[in-house]
N, C-alpha and C positions, 0 to 999 in steps of 0.2 A: 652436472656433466662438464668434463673438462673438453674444449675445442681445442685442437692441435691448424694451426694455420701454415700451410705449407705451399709453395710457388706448383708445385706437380711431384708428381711421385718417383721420388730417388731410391733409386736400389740402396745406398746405404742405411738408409733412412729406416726402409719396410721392415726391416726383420726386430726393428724397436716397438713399431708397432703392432706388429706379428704378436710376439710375447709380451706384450702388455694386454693384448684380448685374450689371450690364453689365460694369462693367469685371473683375471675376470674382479679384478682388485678395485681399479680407475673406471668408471663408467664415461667415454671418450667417441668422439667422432674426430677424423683428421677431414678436414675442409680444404681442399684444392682449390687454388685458385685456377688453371689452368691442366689441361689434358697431354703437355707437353709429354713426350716421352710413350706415351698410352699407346701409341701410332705409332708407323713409322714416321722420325721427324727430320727435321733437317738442321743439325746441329753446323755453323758456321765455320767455327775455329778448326773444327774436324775436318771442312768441308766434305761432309758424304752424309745421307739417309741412312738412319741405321735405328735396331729397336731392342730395349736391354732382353735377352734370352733368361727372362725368371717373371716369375707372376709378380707382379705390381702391387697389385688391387684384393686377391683374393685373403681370407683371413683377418680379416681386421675390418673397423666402420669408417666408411668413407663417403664422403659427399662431394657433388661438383658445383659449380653456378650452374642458373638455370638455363636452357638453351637458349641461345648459340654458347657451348664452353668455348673460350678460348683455346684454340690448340698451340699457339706459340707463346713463348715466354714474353718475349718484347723485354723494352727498358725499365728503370725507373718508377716514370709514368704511364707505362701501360697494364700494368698490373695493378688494378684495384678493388678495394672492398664492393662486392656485389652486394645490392639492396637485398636480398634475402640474408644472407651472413650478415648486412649487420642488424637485420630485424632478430635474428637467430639470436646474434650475440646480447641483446637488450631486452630480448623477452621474459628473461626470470629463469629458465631451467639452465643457461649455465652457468657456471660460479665461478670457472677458473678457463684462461684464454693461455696457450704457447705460442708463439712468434717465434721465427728462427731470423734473429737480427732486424735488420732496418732495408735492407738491399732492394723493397719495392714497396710502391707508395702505401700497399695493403698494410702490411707491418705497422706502418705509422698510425693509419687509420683505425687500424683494432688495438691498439695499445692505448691512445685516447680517448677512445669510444670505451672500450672495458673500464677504464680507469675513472672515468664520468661514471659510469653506472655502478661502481662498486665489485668488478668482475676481478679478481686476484688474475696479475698478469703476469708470467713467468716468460721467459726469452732463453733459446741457445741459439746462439750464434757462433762464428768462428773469425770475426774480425778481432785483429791481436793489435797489439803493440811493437812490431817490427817496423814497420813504416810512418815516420814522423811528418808530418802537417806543419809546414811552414807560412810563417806571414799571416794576410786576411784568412785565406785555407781558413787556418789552424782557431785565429777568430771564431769566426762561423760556424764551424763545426763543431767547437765544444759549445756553442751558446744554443745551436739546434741539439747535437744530438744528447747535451746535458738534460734537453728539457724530455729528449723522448726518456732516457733513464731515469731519471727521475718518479717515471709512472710507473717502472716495474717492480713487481715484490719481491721476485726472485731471479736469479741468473746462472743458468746451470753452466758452468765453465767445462768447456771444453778440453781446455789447456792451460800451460804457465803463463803464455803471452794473452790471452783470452782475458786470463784472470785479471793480467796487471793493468789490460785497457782499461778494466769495470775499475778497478781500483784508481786510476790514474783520474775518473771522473768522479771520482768521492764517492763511489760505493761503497760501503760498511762488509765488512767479513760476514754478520749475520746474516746478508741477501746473497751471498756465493754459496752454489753448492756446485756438486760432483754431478756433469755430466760429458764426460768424456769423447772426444772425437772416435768413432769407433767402423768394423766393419761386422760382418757376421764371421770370425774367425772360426768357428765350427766347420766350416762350411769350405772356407780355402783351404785349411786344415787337411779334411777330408779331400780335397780336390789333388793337394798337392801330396797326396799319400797312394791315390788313383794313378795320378801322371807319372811316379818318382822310379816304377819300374821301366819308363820310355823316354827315359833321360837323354839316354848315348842315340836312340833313332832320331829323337826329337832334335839334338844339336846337327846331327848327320844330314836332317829333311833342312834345315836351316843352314847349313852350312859352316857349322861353325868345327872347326878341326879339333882333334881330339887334343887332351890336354892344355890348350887353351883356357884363358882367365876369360870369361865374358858376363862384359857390361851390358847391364840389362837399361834400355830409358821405354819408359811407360809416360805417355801422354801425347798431345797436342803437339804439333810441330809449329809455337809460336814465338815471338820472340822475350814474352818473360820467362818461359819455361828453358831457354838457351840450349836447346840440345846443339847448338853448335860448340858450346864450352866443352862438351863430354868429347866433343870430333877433338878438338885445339888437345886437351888432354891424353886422350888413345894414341894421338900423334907422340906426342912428348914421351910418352911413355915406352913407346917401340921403340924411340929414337935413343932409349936409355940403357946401362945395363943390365935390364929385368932379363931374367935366367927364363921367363913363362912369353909367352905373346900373349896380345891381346885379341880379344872379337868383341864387336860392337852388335847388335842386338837392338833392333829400335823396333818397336810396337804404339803403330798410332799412324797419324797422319794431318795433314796440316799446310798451312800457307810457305810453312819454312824446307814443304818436303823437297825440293829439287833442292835447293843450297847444300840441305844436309848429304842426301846421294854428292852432289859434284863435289864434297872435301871429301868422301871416300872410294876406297876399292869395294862396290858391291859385288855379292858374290851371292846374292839371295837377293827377290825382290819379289812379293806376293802380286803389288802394284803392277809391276811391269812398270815405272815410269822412265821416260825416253830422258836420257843425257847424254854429253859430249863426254866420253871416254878417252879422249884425246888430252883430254883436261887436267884428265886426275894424275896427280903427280906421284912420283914413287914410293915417297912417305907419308901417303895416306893411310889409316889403319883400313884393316877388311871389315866388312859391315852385314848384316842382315838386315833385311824390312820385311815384317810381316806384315804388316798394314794392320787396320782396326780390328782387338781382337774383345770378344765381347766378354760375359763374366765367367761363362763357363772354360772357355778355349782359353784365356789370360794363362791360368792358373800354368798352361803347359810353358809357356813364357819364364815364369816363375822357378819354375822344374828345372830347367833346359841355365838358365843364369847362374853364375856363381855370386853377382850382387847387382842391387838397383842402383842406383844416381839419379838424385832428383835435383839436377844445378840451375832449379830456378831465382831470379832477380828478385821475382816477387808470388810466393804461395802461404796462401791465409791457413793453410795446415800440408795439405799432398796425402791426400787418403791410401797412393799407393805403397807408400811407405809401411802401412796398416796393412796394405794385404801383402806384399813380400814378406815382412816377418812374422805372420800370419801363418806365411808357407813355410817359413823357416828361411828364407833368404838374408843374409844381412844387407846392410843397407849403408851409402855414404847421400851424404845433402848437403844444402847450403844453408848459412845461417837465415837466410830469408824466407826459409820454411818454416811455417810454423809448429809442426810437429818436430823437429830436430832437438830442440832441447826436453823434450817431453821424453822422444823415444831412441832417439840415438845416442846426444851424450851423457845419459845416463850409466849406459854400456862402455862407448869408450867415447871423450870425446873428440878423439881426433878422426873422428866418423861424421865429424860436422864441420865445414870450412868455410871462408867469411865470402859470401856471394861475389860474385865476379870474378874471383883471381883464380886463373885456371893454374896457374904455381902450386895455389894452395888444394885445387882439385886433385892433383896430379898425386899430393904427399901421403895426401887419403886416401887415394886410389892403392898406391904401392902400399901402405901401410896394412890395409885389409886383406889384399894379395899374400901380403908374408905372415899377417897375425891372424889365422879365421876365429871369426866371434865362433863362442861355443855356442851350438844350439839349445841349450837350456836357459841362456842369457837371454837368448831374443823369445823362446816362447815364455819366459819367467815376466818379462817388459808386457807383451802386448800381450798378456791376461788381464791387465791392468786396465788395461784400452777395452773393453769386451763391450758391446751391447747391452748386454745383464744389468751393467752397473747404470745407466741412465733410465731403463726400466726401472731397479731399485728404486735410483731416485723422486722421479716422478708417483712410487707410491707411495714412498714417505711424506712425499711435498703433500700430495692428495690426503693422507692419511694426519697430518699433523698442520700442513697449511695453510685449507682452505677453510673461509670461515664462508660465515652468511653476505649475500651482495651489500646489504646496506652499514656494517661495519665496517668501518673506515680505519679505525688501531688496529692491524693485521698483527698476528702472533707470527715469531721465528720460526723457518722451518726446523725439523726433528736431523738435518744431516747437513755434513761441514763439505768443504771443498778440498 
């Protein structure tokens, strides 16, 4: 049996393992370490309680720790291997363990643990190589986390930057394979094919004027994700010759929410949150806040946008990236996303610009306004990015990679990266 080890259950996540129980290939239980999300929970950065609107749990094998589960994530060190999972993991019926990275103490602990007992250990993570480790840092970390790589067999890459971490630590091309950052695009697909006839109500209920270019920002309102760069830029941009206006479009909510309102003119605000209007100055761009929209309602976001911007410092991929051109939205980022060179400048690359310089935001921005990506371009890109393909992989691995626990010379998996 393969164990899939997972912090709680991620909507991006379930519909991987949806289709891998269907196809009935892998015999698999996914092990939760925590119940976060299951509930209504209390996500921080969000600040608000909120519960994803899709089945979690159903369709697929799934397990908890034994009671009390955890229902919050916590740090670090608060997430750890429970004494059942690791009697589970050492008892003989499983043969192959998944880990998604290092990011909690469990990770480390079933990676050692399986590796001692002969358990083939496979890992997807989404930590890249865009962010360089200096000084002791950079010490330290390749001498620990060389030693946790070291134990795995396989490493399903996510992406280009994914890849070149595993490689930058001496991993061998024959322990890479294809497992792509993904979302259920079936499914936005279909969503934003639902929404696409209440396009003009949908901008109208929002406020965004007709013929208008609007910027769509999806996420957190904190300070790696910079949605105050997208405000500095909208500015710039009105303030220029563009023959179009602009609208602003912000979906989410966050510690940076009032900053972001007081650099603009709202003209929509789901929140209702209170500011000094006195404040806002002339050349502010006009704005919409829908507040937190969950997976179903997103899509109308989506609809309603002429393109995303994801101008964060620092993102290990930005899955929303994956669901606007999913819907068919094009998309501008920053080079600090990890998905941008995967899925953006493939298509064009000046849909990708070097984190921080809202100059360089600005050129992208007008560049997409005047050149629209063809819609065959971006659903031709993120077919590429599908669910399917990490499903595939995973029965390849299974089907050509796992051997017996106490064989120590593991054979290559059957599929390349």
């Amino acid at each position: 049996m393969l164990a899939i080890l997972a912090t709680h259950p991620i909507q991006y996540q379930v519909p991987i393992w949806k289709r891998l129980a269907e196809r009935k290939r892998v015999p698999f239980e996914v092990w939760y370490l925590t119940a976060h999300g299951v509930k209504p929970s209390l996500d921080i950065e969000f600040a608000r309680v909120f519960q994803w609107d899709m089945d979690l749990l159903g369709g697929y094998p799934n397990r908890f720790p034994p009671d009390p589960v955890p229902q919050q994530l916590g740090g670090f060190w608060d997430v750890g291997l429970c004494k059942d999972f690791r009697s589970r993991l050492t008892g003989g019926a499983v043969t192959g363990v998944l880990v998604a990275g290092w990011n909690v103490r469990a990770c480390w602990e079933a990676t050692f643990l399986a590796h001692r007992a002969g358990v083939q250990v496979w890992m997807r993570g989404d930590s890249n190589d865009l962010k360089v480790d200096r000084g002791f840092r950079r010490v330290a970390k390749r001498w620990l986390l060389g030693g946790l790589l070291d134990r795995v067999d396989r490493f399903l890459c996510v992406g280009g930057a994914n890849r070149r971490l595993y490689r930058g630590y001496g991993v061998g091309d024959e322990r890479l394979v294809a497992g792509p950052h993904c979302v259920d695009n079936g499914r936005f697909a279909a969503q934003a094919r639902q929404y696409l006839p209440e396009r003009e109500a949908l901008r109208r209920a929002w406020g965004v004027p007709d013929g208008t270019f609007c910027l769509l920002y999806v996420g957190k309102f904190i300070p790696e994700k910079c949605p105050l760069d997208l405000v500095a830029a909208a500015r710039r941009l009105a303030g220029g010759d563009a023959p179009r206006g602009y609208h602003l479009l912000f979906v989410g909510s966050g510690e940076l929410g009032v900053d972001v309102r007081r650099h603009c003119r709202v003209v929509y605000d789901a929140e209702s949150v209170t500011i000094n209007v006195s404040s806002v100055d002339a050349g502010a761009p006009n704005a919409s806040f829908t507040g937190f929209l969950n997976q179903t309602d997103i899509s109308k976001a989506y609809v309603a946008a002429d393109a995303l911007v994801l101008p964060s410092v620092s993102e290990t991929w930005g899955l929303v990236i994956n669901e606007a051109m999913a819907s068919g939205l094009p998309c501008v980022a920053s080079a600090a996303c990890g998905a941008a060179e995967d899925l953006l400048a493939p298509i064009n690359p000046r849909l990708v610009y070097p984190s921080g310089s809202v100059e360089a935001l600005v050129a992208s921005i007008d560049y997409l306004a005047n050149h629209p990506i063809p819609g065959s371009a971006i659903a031709g890109l993120i077919a590429q990015f599908d669910y399917i393909k990490t499903v595939d992989t995973l029965e390849q691995l299974w089907d050509g990679g796992t051997v017996h626990p106490h064989i120590q010379n593991r054979p290559a998996a059957r599929v390349g990266c």
